[in-house]
C-alpha positions in Angstrom: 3.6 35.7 -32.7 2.5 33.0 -29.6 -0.6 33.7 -28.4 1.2 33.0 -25.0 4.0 35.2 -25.4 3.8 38.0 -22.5 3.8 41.3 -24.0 4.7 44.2 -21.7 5.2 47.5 -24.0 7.8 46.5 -26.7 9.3 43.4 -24.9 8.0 40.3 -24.9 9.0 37.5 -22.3 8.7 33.6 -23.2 5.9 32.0 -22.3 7.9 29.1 -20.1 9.5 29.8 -16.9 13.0 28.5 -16.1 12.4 24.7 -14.4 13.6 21.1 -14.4 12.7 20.7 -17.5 13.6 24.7 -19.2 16.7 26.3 -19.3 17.1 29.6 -21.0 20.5 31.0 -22.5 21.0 34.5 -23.8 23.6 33.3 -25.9 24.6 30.0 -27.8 27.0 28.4 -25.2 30.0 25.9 -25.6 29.0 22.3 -27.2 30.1 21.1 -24.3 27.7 22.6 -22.0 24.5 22.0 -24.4 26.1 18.2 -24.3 25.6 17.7 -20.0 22.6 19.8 -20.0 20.9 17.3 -22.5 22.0 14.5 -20.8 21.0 15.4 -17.9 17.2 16.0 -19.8 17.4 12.5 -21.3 17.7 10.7 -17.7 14.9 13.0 -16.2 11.4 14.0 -17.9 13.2 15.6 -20.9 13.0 19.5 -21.5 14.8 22.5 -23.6 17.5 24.7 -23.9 16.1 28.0 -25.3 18.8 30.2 -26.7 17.7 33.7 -26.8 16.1 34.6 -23.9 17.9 36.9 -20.8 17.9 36.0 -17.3 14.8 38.3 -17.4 13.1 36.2 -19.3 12.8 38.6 -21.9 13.1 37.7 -25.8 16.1 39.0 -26.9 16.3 36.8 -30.1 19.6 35.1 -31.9 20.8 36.2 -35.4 19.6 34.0 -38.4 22.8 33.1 -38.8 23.7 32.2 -35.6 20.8 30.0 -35.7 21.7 28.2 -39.0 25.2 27.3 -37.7 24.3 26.1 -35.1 21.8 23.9 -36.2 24.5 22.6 -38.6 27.1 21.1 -36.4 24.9 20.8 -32.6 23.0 17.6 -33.8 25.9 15.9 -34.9 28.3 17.0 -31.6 25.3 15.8 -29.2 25.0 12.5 -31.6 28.6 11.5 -31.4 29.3 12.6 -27.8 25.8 10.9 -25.7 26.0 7.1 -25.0 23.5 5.8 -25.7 22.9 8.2 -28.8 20.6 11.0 -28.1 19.0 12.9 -31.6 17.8 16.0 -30.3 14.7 18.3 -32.1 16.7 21.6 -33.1 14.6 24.3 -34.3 14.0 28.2 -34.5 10.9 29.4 -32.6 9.8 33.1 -33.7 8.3 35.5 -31.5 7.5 38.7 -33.7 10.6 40.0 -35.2 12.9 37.7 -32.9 14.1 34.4 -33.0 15.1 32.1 -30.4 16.9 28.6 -31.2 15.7 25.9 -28.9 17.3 22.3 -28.6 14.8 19.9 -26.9 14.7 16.2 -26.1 12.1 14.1 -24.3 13.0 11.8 -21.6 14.9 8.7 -22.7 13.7 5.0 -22.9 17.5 3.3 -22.0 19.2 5.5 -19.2 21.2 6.6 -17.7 22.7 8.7 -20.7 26.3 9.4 -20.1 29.3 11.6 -21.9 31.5 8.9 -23.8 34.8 11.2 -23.2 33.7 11.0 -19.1 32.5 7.7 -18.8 29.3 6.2 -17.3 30.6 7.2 -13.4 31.6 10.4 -14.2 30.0 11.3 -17.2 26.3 10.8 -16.0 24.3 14.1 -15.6 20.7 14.8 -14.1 18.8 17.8 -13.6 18.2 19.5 -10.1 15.3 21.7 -10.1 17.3 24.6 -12.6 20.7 23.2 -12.3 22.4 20.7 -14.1 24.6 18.4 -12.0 26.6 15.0 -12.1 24.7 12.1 -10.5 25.9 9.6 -7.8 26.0 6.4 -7.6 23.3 5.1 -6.0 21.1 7.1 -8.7 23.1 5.7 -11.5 21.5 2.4 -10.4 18.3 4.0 -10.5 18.1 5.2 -13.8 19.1 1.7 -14.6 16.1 0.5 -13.0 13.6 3.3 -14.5 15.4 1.5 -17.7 13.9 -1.8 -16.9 10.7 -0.8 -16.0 11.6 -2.2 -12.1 11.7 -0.2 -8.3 13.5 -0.8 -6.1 10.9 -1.3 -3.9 9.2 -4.7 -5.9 12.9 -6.0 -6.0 12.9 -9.1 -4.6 15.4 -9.3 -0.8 17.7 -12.5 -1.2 18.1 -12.4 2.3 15.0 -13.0 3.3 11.9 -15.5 3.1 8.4 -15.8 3.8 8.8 -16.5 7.1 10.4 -13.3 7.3 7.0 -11.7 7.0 4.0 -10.9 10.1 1.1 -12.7 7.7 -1.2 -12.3 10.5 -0.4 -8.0 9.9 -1.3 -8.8 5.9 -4.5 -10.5 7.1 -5.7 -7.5 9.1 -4.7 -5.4 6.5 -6.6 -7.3 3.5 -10.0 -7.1 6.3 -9.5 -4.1 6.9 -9.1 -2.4 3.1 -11.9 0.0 2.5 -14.0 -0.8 -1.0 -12.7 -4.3 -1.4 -13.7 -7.3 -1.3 -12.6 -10.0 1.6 -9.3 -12.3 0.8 -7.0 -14.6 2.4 -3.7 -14.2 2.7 -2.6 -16.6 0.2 0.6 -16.4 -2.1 -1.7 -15.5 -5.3 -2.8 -12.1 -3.1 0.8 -11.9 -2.0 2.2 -11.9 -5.3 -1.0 -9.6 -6.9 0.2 -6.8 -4.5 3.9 -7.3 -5.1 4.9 -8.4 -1.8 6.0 -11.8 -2.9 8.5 -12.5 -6.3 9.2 -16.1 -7.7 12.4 -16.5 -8.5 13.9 -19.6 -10.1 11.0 -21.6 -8.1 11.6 -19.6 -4.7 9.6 -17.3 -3.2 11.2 -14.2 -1.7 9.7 -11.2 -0.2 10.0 -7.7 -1.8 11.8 -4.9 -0.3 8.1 -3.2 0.0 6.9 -6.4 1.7 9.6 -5.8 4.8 9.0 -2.3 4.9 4.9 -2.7 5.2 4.6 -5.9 7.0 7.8 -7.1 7.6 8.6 -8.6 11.5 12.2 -7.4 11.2 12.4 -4.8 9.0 15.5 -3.2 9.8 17.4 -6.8 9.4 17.2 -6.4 5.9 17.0 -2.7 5.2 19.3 -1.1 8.0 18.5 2.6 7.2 14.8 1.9 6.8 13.9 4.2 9.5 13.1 7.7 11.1 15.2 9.5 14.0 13.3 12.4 15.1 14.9 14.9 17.3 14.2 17.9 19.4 16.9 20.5 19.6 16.7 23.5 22.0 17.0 27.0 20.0 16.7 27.2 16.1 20.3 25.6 15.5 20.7 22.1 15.8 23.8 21.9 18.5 21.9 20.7 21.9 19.3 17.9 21.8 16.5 18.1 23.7 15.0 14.8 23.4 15.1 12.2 20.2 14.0 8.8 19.9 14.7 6.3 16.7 11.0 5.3 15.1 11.4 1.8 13.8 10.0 -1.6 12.9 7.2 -1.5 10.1 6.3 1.8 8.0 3.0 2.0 10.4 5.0 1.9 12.9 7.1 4.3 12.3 4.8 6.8 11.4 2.4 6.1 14.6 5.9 6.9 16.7 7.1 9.7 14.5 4.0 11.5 14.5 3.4 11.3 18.9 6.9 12.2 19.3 6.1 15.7 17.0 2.8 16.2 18.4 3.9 16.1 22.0 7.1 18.4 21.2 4.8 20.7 20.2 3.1 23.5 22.3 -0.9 23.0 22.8 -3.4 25.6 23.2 -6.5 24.9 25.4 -10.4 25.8 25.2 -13.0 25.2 26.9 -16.1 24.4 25.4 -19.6 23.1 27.2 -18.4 20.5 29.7 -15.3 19.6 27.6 -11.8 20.9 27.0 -10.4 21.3 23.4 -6.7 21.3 22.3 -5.4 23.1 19.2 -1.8 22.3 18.3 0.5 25.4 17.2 0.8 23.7 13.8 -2.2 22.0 11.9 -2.3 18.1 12.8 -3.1 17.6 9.2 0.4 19.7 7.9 2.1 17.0 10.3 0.1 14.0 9.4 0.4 14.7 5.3 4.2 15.8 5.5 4.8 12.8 7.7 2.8 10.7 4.8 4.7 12.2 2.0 8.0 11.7 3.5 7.3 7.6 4.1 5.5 6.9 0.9 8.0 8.8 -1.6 11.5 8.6 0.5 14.4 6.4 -1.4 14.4 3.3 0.1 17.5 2.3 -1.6 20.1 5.0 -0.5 21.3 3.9 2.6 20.2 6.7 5.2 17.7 7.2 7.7 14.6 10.0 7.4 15.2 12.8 9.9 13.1 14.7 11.6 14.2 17.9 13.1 12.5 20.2 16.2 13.3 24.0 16.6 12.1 26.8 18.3 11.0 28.3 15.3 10.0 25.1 12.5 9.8 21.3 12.6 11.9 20.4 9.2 11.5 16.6 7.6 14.6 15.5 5.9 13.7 12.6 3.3 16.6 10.8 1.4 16.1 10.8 -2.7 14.9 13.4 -4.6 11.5 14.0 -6.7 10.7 11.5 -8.9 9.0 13.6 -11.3 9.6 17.5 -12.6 9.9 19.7 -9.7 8.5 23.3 -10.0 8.2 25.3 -6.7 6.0 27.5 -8.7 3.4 24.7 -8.7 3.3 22.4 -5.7 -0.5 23.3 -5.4 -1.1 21.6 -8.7 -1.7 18.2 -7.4 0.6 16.6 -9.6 1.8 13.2 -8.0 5.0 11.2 -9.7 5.3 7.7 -8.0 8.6 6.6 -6.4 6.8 3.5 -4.5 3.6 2.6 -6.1 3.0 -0.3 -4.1 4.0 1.6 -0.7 1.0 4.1 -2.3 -1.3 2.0 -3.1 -0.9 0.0 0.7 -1.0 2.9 2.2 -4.3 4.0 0.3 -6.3 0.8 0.8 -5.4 1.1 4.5 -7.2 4.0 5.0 -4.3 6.3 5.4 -3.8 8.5 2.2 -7.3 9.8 0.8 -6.4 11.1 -2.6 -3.4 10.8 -4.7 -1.5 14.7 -5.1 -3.8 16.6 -2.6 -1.1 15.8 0.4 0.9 19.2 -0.4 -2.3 20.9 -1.3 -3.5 20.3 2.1 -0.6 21.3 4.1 -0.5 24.6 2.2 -4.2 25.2 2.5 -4.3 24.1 6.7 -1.3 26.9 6.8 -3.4 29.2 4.7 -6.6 28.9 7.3 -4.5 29.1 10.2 -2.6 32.2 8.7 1.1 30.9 9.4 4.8 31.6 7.6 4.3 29.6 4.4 6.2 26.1 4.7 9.2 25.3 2.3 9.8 22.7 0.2 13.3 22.2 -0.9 14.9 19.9 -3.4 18.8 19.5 -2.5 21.4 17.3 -4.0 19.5 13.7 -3.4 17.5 14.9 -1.0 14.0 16.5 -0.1 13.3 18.6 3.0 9.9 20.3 3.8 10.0 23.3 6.7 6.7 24.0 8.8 6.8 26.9 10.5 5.9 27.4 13.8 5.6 31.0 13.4 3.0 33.4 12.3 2.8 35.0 8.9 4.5 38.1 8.7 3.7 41.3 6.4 6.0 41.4 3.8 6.7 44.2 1.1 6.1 42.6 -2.5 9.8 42.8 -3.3 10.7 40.8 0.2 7.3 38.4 -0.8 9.0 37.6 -4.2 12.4 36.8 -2.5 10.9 34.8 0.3 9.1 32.6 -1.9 12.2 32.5 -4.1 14.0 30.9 -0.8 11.0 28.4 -0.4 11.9 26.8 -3.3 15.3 26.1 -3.0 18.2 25.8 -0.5 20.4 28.3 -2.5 19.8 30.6 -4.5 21.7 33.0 -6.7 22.3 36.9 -7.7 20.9 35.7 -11.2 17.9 33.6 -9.9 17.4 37.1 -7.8 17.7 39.8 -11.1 15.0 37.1 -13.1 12.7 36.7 -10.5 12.4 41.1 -9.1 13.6 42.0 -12.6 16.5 44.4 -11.4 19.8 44.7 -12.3 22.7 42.9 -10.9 23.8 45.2 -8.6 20.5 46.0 -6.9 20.5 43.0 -6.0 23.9 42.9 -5.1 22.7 46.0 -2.7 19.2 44.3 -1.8 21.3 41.1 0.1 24.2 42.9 1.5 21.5 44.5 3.4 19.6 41.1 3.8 23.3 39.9 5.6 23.7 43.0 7.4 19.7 42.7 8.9 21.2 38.5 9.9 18.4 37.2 7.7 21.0 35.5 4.6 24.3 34.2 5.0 26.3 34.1 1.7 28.1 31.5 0.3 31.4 31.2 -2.3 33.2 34.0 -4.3 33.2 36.3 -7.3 30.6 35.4 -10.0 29.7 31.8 -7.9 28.4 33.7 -4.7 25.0 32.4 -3.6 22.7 32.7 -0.5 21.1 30.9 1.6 18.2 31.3 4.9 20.0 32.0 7.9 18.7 29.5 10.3 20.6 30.7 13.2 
């Protein structure tokens, strides 16, 4: 038996939580199914179905002869139905006197991977933190580009030219990098740093080089911006104040980040002949969230970043969503996947970012100190959103702990992802949100077996 496997008494749970990149199954489901799901694997960081395994977690094991015919005809209907061909690993895995049957792929080198019978609009397929969903077009085009090696961001912009460019912004910027040495701006720099791509002997600027240094930004990249707004309540129905943050990326986060500040209420002390301010939320929550959400937004899909103002949180709407696996379980891990490496790396030699992957580390640590309502971070459907609260931390029993961090991780969650993560049956926690809902606290959403709930913000 794994030396990993969980033992508790005379079950044993597997070792691997449900994620982006694990998805358990009690029982073997339809071809079809196992068909998206791998897909879906192929055009992200790869992962495993693992047959055998209850919503528990627990290792409930698959016959030997379930296993063996399965592994006789599964290879073959995930061959002959993926374009471009996807060979899966299918093995058994034992854990003591069980068996689970796991199908597993790693993340694949010519995306995007589609369905033949569905097509390559309909029949792409990506995963969304544990759920398995058709994909859009604008990340169809993505996966193309992952394909090719390219970002969208180092793409050359036809529409523009050099001229197009403040050079006099680049020059401060290369005297002003930390640890380097001093360079003109010259096209060799320009073209070392991405910023500049020759094309069929003409030189055009990068979609990075208009978003970083660009005089016009917004002429070329429309969206390419932040509206920030301050709504009175916790709902978003009456604005109080908003303003449109635009021009160059240090632009818009010097604008973004003085309209937030002074939304914000400010508590005062007075100390020797001076007076100190202490904002409700940590400056360096704001600052890091504000970072994240410019350097790693999708500059491609054509909508703006949005920043939100309640009563009770400030919320940061980013288009695109992670690059890399998500696991709420692990945001504290420092793990950073790169959307925009040359965004990054700007951003880094100007001073602005200190370490790569310590961003979310810091938020949640400044919340820690301050002893605040944990923020959320939430991957949607092409979207990120991360919630700072401008509350307090409240006591919690450790059921109501569980199920709060549960709804920190995602938008929606289900009466399954409910029973895994308490370990109770369905209808205690059936019972355990109709008295959420009745306290105003959830709202639920759908019918029958599809129900699922969400934070009631309102």
């Amino acid at each position: 038996m794994s030396q990993n496997v969980i033992q508790i008494g005379i079950l044993m749970r597997y070792p691997e939580d449900e994620s982006s990149m694990v998805e358990w199954k009690r029982e073997i489901p339809q071809s079809e199914q196992i068909i998206k799901t791998v897909i879906a694997f192929c055009n992200h960081t790869g992962g495993k179905i693992v047959v055998g395994v209850a919503d528990s977690g627990e290792i409930i094991g698959v016959s030997v002869g379930e296993i063996q015919k399965a592994m006789e005809f599964l290879d073959k209907a995930i061959y002959e139905a993926s374009h471009p061909t996807i060979i899966p690993r299918i093995y058994a895995q034992r854990f003591g006197e069980k068996s689970v049957l796991v199908i597993e792929v790693s993340s694949g080198m010519s995306k995007p991977y589609f369905r033949k019978s569905e097509g390559l609009d309909r029949g792409t397929y990506i995963r969304l933190g544990r759920s398995t969903m058709k994909a859009t077009p604008d990340i169809i085009e993505e996966l193309r580009w992952q394909a090719s090696g390219l970002d969208f961001e180092t793409l050359p912009n036809y529409r523009a030219t050099k001229e197009d460019l403040d050079l006099g912004a680049i020059q401060d910027f290369l005297d002003g990098r930390k640890n380097q040495a001093h360079a003109e701006c010259s096209e060799p720099i320009l073209r070392a740093y991405a910023l500049l791509v020759l094309e069929h002997s003409k030189l055009y600027p990068t979609n990075a080089a208009l978003l970083l240094f660009g005089k016009r930004p917004q002429l070329f990249l429309t969206e390419a911006m932040i509206i920030c707004t301050h709504f009175q309540g916790i709902s978003g129905r009456e604005a109080i104040a908003s303003v449109d943050c635009e021009g160059t990326l240090f632009n818009q986060f010097s604008q973004a980040y003085s309209f937030i500040t002074s939304r914000l209420y400010k508590s005062f002390r007075i100390r020797g002949p001076k007076r100190e301010e202490k904002l409700e939320i940590p400056e360096v929550a704001i600052r890091e969230a504000l970072l994240n959400a410019i350097i790693h937004r999708n500059y491609h899909i054509k909508g703006p970043t949005k920043i939100s103002i309640y009563d009770n949180r400030v919320e940061i709407f980013d288009p695109g969503s992670f690059v890399g696996p998500f696991d709420p379980n692990n945001l504290k891990t420092g793990i950073t996947c790169l959307r925009n490496p040359v965004i990054c790396k700007i951003f880094r030699e100007a001073d602005y970012v200190e370490k790569l992957g310590t961003g979310l580390i810091a938020i949640f640590d400044s919340y820690q100190a301050h002893n605040l309502a944990d923020p959320r971070v939430l991957e949607g459907e092409n979207f990120v959103k991360i919630i700072l609260p401008r509350e307090a931390k409240k006591k919690m029993k450790p059921q109501e702990n569980e199920l709060s961090k549960l709804f920190a991780s995602s938008s929606e969650i289900s009466l399954n992802d409910i029973q895994k993560t308490l370990g109770i049956s369905r209808a205690t926690a059936t019972r355990k949100m109709n008295r959420w809902i009745k306290e105003r606290k959830v709202e639920r959403i759908g019918k029958t077996r599809s129900i699922r709930f969400r934070i009631r913000e309102e």
